[in-house]
N, CA, C and O atoms as a DFTB+ gen file, in Angstrom:
472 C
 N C O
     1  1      94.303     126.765     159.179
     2  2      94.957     127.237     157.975
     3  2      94.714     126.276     156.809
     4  3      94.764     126.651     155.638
     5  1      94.433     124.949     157.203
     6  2      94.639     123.781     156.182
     7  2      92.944     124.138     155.654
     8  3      92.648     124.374     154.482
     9  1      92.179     124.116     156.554
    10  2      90.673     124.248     155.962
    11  2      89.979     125.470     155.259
    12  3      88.881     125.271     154.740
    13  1      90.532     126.694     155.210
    14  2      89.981     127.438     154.220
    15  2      90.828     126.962     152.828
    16  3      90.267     127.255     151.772
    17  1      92.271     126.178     152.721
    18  2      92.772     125.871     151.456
    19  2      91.818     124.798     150.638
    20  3      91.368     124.898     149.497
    21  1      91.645     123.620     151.713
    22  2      90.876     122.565     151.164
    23  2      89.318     123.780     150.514
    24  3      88.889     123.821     149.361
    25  1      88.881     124.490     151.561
    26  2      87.517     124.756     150.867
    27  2      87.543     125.622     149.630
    28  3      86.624     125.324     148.867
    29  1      88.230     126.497     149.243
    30  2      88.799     127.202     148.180
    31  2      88.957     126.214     147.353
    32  3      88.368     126.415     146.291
    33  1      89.639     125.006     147.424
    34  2      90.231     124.044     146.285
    35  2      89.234     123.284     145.752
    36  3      89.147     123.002     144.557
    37  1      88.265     122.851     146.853
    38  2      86.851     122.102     146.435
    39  2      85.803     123.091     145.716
    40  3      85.076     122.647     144.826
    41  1      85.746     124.271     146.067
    42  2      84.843     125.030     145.008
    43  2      84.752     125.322     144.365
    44  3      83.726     125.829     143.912
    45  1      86.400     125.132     143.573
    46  2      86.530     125.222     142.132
    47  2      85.977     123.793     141.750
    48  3      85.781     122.742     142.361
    49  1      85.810     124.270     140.373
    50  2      85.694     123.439     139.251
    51  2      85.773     123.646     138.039
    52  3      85.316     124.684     137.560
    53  1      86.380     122.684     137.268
    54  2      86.729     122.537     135.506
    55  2      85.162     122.643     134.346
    56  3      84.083     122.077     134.521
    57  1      85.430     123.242     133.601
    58  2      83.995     123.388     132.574
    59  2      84.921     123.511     131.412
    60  3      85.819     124.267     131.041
    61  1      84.287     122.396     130.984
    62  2      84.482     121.864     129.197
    63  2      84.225     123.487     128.384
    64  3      83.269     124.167     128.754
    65  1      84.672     123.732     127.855
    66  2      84.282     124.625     126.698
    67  2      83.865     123.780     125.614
    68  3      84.600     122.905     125.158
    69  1      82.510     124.055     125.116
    70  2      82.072     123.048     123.689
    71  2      81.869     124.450     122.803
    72  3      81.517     125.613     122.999
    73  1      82.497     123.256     121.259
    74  2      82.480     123.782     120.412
    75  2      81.572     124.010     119.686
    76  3      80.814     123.159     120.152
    77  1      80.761     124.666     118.575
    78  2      79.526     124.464     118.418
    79  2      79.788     123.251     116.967
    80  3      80.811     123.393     116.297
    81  1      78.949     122.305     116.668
    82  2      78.701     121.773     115.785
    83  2      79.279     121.995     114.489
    84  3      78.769     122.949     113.903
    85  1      80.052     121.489     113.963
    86  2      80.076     121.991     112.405
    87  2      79.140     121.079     111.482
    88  3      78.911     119.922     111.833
    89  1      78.772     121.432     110.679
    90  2      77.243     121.360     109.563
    91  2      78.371     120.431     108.259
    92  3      78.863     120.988     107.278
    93  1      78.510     119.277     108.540
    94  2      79.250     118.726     107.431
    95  2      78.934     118.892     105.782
    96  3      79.788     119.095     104.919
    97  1      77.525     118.755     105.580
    98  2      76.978     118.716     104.550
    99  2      77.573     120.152     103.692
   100  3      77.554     120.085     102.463
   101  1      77.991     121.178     104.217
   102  2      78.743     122.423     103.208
   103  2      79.432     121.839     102.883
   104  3      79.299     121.384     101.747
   105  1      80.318     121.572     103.485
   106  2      82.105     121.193     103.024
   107  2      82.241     119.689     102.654
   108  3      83.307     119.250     102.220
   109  1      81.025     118.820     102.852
   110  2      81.261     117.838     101.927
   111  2      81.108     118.163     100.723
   112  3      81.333     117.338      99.836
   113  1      80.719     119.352     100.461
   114  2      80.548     119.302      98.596
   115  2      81.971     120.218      97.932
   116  3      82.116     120.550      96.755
   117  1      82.684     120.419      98.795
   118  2      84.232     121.354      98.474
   119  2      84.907     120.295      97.952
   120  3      84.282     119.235      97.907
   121  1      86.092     120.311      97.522
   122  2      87.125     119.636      97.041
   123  2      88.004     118.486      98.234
   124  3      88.814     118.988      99.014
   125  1      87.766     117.090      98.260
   126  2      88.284     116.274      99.101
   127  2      89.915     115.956      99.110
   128  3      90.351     115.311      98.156
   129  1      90.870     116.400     100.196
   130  2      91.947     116.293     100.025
   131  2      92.217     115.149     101.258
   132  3      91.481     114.679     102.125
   133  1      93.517     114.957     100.928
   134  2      94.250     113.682     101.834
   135  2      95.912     113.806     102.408
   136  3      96.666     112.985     101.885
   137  1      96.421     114.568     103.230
   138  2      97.523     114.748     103.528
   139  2      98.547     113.705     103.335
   140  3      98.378     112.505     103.551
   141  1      99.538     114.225     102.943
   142  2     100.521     112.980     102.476
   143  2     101.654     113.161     103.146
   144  3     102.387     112.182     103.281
   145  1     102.041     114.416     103.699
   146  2     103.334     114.474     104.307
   147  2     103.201     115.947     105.321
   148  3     102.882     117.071     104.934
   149  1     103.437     115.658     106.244
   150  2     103.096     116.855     107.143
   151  2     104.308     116.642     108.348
   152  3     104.829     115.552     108.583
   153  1     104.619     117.845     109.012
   154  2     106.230     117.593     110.190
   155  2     106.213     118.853     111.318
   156  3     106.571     120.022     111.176
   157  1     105.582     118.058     112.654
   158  2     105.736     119.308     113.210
   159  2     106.814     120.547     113.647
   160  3     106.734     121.554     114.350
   161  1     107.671     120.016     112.981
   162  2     109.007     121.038     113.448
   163  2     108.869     122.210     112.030
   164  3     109.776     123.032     111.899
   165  1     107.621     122.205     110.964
   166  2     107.656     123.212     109.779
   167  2     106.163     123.147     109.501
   168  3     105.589     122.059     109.444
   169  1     105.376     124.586     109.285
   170  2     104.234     124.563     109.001
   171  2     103.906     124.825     107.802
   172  3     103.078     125.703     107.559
   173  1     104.700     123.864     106.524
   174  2     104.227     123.571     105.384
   175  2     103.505     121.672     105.734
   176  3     103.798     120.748     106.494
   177  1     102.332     121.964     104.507
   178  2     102.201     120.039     104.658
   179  2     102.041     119.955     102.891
   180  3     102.169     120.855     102.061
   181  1     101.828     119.013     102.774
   182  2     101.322     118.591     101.125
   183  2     100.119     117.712     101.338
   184  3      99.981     116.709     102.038
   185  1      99.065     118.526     100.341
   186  2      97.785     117.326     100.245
   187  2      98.119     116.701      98.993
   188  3      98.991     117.065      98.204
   189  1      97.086     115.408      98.861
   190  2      96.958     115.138      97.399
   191  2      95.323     115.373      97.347
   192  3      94.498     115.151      98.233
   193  1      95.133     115.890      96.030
   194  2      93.751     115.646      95.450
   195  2      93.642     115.046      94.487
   196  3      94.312     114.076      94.134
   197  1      92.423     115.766      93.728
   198  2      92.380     115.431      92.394
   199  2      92.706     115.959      91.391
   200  3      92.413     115.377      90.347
   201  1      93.414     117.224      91.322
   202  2      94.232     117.733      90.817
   203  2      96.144     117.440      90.833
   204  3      97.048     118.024      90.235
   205  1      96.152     116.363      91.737
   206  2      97.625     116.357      92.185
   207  2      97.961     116.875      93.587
   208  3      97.098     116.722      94.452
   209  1      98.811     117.313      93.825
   210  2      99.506     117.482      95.060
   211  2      99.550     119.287      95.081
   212  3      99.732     120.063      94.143
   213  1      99.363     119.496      96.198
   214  2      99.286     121.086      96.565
   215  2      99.984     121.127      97.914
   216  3      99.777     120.231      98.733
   217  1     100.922     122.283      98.207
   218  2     101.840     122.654      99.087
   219  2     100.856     124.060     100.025
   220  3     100.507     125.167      99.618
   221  1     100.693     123.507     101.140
   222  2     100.295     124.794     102.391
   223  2     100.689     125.096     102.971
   224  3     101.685     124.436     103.267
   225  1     100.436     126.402     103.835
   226  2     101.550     126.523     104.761
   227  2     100.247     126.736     105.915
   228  3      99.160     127.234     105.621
   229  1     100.658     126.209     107.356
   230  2      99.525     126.546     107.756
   231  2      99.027     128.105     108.388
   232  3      99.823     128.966     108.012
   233  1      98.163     128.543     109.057
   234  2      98.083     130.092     109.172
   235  2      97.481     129.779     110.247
   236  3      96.337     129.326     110.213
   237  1      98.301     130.011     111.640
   238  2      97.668     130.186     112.775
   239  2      98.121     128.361     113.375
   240  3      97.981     127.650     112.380
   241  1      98.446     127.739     114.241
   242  2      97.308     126.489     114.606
   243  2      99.089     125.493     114.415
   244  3     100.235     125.936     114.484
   245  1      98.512     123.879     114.134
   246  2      99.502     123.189     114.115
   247  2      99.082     122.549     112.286
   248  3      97.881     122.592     112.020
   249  1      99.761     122.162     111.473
   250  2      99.775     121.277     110.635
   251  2      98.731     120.153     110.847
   252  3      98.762     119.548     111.918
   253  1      97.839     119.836     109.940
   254  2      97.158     118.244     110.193
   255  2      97.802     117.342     109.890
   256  3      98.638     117.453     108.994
   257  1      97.590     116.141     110.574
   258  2      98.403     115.069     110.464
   259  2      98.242     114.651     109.143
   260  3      97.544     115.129     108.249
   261  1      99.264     113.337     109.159
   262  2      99.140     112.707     108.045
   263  2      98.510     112.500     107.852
   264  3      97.794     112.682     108.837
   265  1      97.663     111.907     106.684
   266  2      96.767     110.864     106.502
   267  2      95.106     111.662     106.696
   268  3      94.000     111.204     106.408
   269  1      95.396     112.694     107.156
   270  2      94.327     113.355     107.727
   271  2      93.079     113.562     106.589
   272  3      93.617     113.738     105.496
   273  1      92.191     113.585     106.517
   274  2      91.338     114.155     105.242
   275  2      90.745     115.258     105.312
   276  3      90.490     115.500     106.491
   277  1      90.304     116.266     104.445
   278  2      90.562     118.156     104.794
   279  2      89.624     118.009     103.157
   280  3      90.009     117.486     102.111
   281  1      88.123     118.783     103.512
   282  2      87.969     119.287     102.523
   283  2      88.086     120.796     102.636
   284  3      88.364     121.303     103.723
   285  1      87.864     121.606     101.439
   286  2      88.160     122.860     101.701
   287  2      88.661     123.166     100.151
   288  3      88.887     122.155      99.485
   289  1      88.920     124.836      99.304
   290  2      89.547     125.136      98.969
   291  2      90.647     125.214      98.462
   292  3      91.134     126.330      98.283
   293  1      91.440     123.885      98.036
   294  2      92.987     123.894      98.405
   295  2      93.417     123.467      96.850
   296  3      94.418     122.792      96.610
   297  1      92.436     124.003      95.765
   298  2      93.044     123.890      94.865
   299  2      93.332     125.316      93.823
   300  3      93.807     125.334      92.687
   301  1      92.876     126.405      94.638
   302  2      93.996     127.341      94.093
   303  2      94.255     128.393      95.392
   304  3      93.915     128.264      96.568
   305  1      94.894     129.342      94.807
   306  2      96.101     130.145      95.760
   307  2      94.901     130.984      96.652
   308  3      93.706     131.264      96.557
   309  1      96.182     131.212      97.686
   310  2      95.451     131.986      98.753
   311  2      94.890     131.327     100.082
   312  3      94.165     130.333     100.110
   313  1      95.296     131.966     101.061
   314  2      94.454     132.137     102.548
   315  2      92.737     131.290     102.496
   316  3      91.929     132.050     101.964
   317  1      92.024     129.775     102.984
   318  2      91.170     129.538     103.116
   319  2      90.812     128.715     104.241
   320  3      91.694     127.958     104.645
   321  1      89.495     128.702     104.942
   322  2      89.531     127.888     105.848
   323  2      89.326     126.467     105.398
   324  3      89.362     126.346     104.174
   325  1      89.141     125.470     106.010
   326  2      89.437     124.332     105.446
   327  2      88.880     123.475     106.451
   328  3      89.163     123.883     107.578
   329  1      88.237     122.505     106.442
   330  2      87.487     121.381     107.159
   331  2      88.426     120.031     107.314
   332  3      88.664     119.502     106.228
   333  1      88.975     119.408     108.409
   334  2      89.515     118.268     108.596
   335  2      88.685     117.512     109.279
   336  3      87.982     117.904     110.210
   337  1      88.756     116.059     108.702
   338  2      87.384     115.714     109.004
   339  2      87.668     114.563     109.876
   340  3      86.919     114.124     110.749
   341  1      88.945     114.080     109.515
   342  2      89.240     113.518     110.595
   343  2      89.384     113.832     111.887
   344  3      89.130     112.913     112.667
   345  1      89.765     115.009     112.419
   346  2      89.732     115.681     113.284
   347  2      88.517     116.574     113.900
   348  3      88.377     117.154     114.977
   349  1      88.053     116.491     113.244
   350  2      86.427     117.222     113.525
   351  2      86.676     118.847     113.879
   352  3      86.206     119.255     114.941
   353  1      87.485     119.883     112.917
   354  2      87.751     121.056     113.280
   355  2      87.947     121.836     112.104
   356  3      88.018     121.236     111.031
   357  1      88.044     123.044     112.132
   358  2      88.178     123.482     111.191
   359  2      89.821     124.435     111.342
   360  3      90.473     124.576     112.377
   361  1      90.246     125.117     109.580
   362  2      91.344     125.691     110.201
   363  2      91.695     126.432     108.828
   364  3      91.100     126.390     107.751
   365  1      92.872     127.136     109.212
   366  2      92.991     128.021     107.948
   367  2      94.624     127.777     107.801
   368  3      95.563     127.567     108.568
   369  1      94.374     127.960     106.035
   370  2      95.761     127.638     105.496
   371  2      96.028     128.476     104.132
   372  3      95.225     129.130     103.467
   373  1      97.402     128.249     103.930
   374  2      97.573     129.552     102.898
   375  2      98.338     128.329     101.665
   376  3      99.261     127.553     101.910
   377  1      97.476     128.526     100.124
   378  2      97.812     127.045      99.394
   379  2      98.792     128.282      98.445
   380  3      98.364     129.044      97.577
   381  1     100.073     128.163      98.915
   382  2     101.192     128.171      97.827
   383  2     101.307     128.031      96.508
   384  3     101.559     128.880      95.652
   385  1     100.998     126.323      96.368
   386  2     100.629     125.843      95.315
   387  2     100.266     124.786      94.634
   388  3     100.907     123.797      94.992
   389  1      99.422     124.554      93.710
   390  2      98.550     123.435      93.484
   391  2      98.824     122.625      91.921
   392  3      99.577     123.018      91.030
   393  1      98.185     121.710      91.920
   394  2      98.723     120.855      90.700
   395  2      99.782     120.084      90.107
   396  3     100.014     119.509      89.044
   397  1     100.551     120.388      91.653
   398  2     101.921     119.340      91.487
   399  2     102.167     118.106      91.136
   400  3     101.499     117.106      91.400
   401  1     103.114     118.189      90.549
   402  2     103.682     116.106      90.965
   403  2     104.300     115.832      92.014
   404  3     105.049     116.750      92.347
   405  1     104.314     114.891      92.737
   406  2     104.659     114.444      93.998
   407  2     106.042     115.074      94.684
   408  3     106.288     115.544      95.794
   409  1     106.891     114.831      93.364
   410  2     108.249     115.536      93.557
   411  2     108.530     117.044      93.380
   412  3     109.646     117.547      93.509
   413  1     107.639     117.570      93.136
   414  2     107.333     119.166      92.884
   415  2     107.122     119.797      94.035
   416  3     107.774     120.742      94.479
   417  1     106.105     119.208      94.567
   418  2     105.926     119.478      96.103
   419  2     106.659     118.728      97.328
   420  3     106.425     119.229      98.428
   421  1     107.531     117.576      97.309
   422  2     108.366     117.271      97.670
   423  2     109.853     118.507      98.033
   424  3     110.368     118.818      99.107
   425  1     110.130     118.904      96.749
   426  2     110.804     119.936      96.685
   427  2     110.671     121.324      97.411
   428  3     111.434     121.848      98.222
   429  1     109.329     121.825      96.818
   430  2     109.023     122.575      97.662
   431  2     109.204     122.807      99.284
   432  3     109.732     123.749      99.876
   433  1     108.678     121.802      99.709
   434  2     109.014     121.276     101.146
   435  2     110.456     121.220     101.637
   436  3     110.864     121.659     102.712
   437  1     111.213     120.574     100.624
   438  2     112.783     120.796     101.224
   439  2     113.072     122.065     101.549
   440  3     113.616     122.315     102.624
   441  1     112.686     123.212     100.495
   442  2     112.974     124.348     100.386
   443  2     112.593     125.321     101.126
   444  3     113.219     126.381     101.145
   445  1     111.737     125.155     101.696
   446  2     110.650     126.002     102.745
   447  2     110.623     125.509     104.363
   448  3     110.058     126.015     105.333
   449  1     111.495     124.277     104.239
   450  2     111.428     123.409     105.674
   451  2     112.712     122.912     105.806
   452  3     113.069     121.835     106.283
   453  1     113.548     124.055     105.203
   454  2     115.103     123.656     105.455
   455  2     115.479     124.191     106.259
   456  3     114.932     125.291     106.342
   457  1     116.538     123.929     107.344
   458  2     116.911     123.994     108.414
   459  2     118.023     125.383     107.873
   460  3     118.582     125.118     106.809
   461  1     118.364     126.690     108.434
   462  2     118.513     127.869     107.251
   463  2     119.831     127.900     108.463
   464  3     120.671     128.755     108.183
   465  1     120.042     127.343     109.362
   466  2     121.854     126.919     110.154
   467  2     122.822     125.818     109.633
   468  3     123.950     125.599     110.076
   469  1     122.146     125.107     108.535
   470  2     122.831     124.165     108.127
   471  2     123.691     124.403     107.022
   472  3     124.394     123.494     106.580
């Protein structure tokens, strides 16, 4: 009984799923952002660019970390995918809104990542 389990258990095996390559050179020429505040318990984050600070929400997936760097789209409205480069992946996010001051999108964030039992 013990030896058809062992042989069943040994003939499996694990296979990596690979991802295919992403081609950096597109999305290095998009708009370079830098996450400044991101929380996994709410899927808004805030980047900063060069426009200021922009509020996302993410679409699908988890929030990128802090600190993370994301080129992509994220300086006006609407649903785009988006390159994190620290992470080596890509992902899609929906930019609320762009051109903030720190405390603009600060706000935002309270407002959208408020706890709605409190």
């Amino acid at each position: 009984m013990l030896l058809p389990a062992i042989l069943l258990l040994a003939a499996c095996s694990k296979e990596t799923i690979q991802q295919p390559p992403i081609d950096e050179t597109e999305w290095l020429e998009k708009p370079r952002g830098v996450v400044v505040y991101s929380d996994f318990n709410c899927d808004y984050f805030v980047m900063e660019n060069y426009r200021g600070y922009a509020v996302l929400r993410m679409w699908g997936g988890v929030a990128p970390a802090r600190g993370s760097v994301v080129y992509g789209d994220h300086d006006r409205w609407g649903i785009s995918t988006m390159y994190n480069r620290s992470g080596r992946y890509l992902f899609r996010a929906d930019v609320l809104d762009y051109g903030l001051s720190y405390w603009q999108a600060m706000d935002m964030i309270d407002w959208n990542c408020r706890d709605p039992w409190q």
